[in-house]
C-alpha positions in Angstrom: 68.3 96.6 -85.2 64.7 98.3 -85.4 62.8 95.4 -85.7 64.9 93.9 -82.3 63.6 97.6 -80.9 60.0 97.2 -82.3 60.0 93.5 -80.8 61.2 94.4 -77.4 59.6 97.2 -76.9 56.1 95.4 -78.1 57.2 92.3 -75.3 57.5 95.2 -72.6 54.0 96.0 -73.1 52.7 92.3 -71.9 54.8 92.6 -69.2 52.7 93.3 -65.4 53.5 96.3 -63.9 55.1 95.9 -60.6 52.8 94.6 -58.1 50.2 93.7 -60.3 49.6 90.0 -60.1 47.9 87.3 -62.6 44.4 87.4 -61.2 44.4 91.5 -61.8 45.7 90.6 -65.7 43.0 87.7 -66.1 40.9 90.7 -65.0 41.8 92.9 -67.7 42.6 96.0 -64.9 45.1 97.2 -61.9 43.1 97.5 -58.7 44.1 101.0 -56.6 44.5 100.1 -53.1 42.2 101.7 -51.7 39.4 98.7 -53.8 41.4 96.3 -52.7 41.8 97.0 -49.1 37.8 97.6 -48.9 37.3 94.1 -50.8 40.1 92.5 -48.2 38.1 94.1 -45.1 34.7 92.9 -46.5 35.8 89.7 -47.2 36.9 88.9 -43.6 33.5 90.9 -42.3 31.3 88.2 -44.5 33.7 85.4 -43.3 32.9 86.4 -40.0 29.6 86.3 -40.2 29.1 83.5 -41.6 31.4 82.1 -38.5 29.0 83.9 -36.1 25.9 82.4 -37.4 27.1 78.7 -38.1 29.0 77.6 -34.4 27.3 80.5 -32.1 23.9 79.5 -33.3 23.6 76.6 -30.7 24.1 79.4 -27.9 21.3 81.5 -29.2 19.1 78.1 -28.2 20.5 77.9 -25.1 20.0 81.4 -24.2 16.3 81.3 -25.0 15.8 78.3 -23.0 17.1 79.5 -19.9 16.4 82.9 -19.9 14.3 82.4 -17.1 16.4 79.8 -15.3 19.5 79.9 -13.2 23.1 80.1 -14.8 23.7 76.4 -16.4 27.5 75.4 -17.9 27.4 77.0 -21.4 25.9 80.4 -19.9 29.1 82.4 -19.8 29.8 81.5 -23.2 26.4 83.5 -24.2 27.8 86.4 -22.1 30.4 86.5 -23.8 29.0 86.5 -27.2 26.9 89.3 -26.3 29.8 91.4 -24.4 31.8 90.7 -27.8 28.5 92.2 -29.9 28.1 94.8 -27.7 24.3 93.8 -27.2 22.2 94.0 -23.3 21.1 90.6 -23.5 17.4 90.7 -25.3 16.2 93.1 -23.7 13.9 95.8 -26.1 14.4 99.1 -25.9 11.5 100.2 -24.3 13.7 98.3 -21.3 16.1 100.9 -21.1 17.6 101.2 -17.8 20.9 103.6 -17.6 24.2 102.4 -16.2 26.1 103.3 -13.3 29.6 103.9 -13.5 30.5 101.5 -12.1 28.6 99.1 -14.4 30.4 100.7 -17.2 33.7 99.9 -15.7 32.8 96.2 -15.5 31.9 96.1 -19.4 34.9 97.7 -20.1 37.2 95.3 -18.6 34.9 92.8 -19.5 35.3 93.6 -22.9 39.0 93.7 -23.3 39.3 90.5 -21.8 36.7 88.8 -23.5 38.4 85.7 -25.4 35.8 86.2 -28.3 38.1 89.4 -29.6 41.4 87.7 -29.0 39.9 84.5 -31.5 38.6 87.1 -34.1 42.1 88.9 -33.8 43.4 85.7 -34.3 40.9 84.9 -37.5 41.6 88.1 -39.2 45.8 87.9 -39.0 45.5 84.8 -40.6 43.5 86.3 -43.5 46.1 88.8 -43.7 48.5 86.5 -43.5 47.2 84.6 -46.2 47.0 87.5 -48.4 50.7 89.1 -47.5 49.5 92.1 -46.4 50.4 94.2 -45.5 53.6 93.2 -47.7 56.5 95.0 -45.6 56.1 92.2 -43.3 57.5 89.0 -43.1 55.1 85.2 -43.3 56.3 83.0 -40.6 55.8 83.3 -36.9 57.0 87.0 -36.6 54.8 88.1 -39.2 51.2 86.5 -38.1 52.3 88.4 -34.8 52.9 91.5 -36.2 49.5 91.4 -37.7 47.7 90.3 -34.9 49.0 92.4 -32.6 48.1 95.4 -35.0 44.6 93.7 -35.2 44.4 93.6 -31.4 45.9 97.4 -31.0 43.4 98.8 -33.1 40.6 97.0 -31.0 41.6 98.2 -27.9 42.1 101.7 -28.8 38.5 101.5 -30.3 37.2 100.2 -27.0 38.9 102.2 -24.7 38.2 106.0 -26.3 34.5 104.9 -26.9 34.7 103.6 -23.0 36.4 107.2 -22.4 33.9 109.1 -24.0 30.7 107.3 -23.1 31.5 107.4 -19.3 32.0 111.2 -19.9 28.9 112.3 -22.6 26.6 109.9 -20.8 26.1 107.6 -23.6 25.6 103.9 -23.9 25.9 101.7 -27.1 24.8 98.7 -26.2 22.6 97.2 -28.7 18.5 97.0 -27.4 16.5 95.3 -29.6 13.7 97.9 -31.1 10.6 96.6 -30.7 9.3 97.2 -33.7 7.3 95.1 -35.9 8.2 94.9 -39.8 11.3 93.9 -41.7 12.2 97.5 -43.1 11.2 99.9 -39.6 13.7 97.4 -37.9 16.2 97.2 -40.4 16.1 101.3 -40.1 16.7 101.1 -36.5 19.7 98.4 -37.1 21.3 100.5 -39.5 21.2 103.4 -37.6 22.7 101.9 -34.2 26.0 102.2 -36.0 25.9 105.9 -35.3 23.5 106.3 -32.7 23.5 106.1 -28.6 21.3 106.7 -26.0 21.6 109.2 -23.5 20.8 108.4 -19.7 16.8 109.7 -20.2 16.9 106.8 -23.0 16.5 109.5 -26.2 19.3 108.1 -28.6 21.5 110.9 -30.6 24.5 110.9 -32.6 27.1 109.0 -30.6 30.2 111.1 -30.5 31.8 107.8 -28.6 31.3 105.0 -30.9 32.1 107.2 -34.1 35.2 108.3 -32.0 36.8 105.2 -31.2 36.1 103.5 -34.7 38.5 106.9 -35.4 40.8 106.8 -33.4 41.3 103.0 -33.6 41.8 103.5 -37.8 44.1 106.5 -37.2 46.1 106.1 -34.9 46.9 102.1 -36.1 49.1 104.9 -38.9 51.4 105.4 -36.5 53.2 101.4 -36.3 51.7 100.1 -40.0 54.3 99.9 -42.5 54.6 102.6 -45.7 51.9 100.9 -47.5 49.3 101.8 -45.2 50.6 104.7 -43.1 48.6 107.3 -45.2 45.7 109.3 -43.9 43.7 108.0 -47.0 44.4 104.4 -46.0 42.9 105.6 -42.2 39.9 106.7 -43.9 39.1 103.4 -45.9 39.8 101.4 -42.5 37.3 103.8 -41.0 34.5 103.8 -43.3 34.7 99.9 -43.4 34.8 100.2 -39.9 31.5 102.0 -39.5 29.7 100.3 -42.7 30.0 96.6 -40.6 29.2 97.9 -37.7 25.9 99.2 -39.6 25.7 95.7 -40.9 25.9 93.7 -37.4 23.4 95.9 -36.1 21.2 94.1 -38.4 22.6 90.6 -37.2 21.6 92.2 -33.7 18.6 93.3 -34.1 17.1 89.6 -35.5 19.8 87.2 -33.7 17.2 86.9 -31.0 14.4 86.0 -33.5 16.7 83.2 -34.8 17.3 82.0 -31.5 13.3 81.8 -30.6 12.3 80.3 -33.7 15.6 77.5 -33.3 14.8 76.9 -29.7 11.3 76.2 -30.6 11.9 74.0 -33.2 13.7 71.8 -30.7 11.4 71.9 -27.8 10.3 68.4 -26.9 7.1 67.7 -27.2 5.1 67.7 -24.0 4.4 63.6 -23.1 0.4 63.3 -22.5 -2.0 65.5 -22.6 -4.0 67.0 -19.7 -7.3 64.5 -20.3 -5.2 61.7 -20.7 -4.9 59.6 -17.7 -1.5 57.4 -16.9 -2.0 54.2 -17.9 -2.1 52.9 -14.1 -4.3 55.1 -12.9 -6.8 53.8 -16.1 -6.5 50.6 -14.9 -7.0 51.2 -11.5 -10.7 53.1 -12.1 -11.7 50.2 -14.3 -11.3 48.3 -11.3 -13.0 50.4 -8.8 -16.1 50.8 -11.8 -16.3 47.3 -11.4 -16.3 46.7 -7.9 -19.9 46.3 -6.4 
């Protein structure tokens, strides 16, 4: 009878504890939550990004070929790949202008309906989808809406209080491109974009808007997620992921239009003849006249 003890109480200890699955055994720990959800969210940020650069890239050439020229087919799709990134086009910062209110008003609603956030809403349920999370809800049909509407809800709150807030403090996120020259002084200014905004006389402080609706957008989103991630811990992960990729595409921002340039020259036809080269008629036809008496 005490060896039968001794053996199942040695087979207990190879069993996983609940809701620990093979990959975290093959791993040799338990992950907390708080890891995993931070590996989940980075995860779908790198996806994204990765997205972004490979199908958007052929807008970036189209942009900096007809910066200068009336809207073409193709255009909108550029505005809205700059509404979605928050950016003012590439203008530098030194092209500060401030907005009106009622120019706000238009990015707002610009924003919310911009189809860009309802595809990476879309994008990011499925991740979760994938990865059963959070697990409360069902797979199927009901849950990938459930997720993506709690995907979308967080967005919008995140808009709309940093919408609130700007049109009240006088700030203005939008991303200018710095200016500077040098990989490091612009990567300073990228990070720092994440936090910053500039006021209507163009000096750039702490923004109390964008840092406020990445807040309220992580909080809030407590009130309708399930048990698992209703705590004001699991709020402060989803925030400080929040605000670290939001650093990190202020990067992407800041050199997008560089990668745009440099693709859209690469594919400029070359110009056809040269200024001291004639047309081949007009060659012929002052042989001619050189040879007429």
């Amino acid at each position: 009878m005490n060896c039968m003890t001794r053996y199942a109480h040695r087979s207990q200890e190879w069993l996983p504890a609940p809701g620990l699955h093979l990959r975290d055994l093959r791993a040799g720990t338990k992950p907390t939550a708080s890891a995993q959800r931070a590996k989940e969210l980075i995860g779908k940020v790198r996806s994204f990004l990765l997205i972004l650069l490979t199908l958007w890239t052929p807008l970036l050439i189209a942009q900096e070929q007809t910066d200068a020229s009336p809207k073409k087919p193709g255009s909108s799709l550029i505005d809205y790949l700059l509404n979605y990134l928050n950016m003012a086009g590439t203008k530098k910062s030194s092209e500060f202008v401030p907005m009106t209110q009622a120019e706000r008003n238009r990015l707002y609603f610009k924003t919310m309906m911009n189809p860009l956030g309802f595809v990476k809403a879309g994008f990011s349920a499925g991740i979760d989808q994938a990865n059963d999370k959070p697990d409360e809800w069902e797979q199927g049909a009901s849950g990938y809406g459930k997720r993506f509407a709690n995907i979308l809800g967080q967005y919008s709150i995140q808009r709309t209080v940093t919408y609130g807030l700007g049109s009240a403090l006088h700030e203005d996120n939008r991303y200018f491109n710095s200016g500077k020259k040098g990989f490091w002084p612009r990567t300073g200014y990228a990070l720092t974009s994440g936090i910053l905004a500039r006021h209507d006389d163009g000096s750039r402080h702490f923004s109390i808007s964008q840092v406020g609706g990445v807040a309220a957008g992580a909080f809030l989103a407590r009130l309708w997620l399930p048990p698992s991630q209703s705590s004001a811990g699991d709020g402060a992960v989803s925030f400080g992921i929040t605000m670290g990729s939001n650093a990190g595409f202020g990067i992407v921002k800041e050199f997008l239009p560089d990668l745009g340039r440099a693709l859209a020259k690469k594919h400029k036809k070359p110009a056809t003849g040269s200024g001291d080269t004639a047309p081949h008629g007009v060659a012929c036809s002052a042989t001619k006249d050189a040879k007429t008496p």
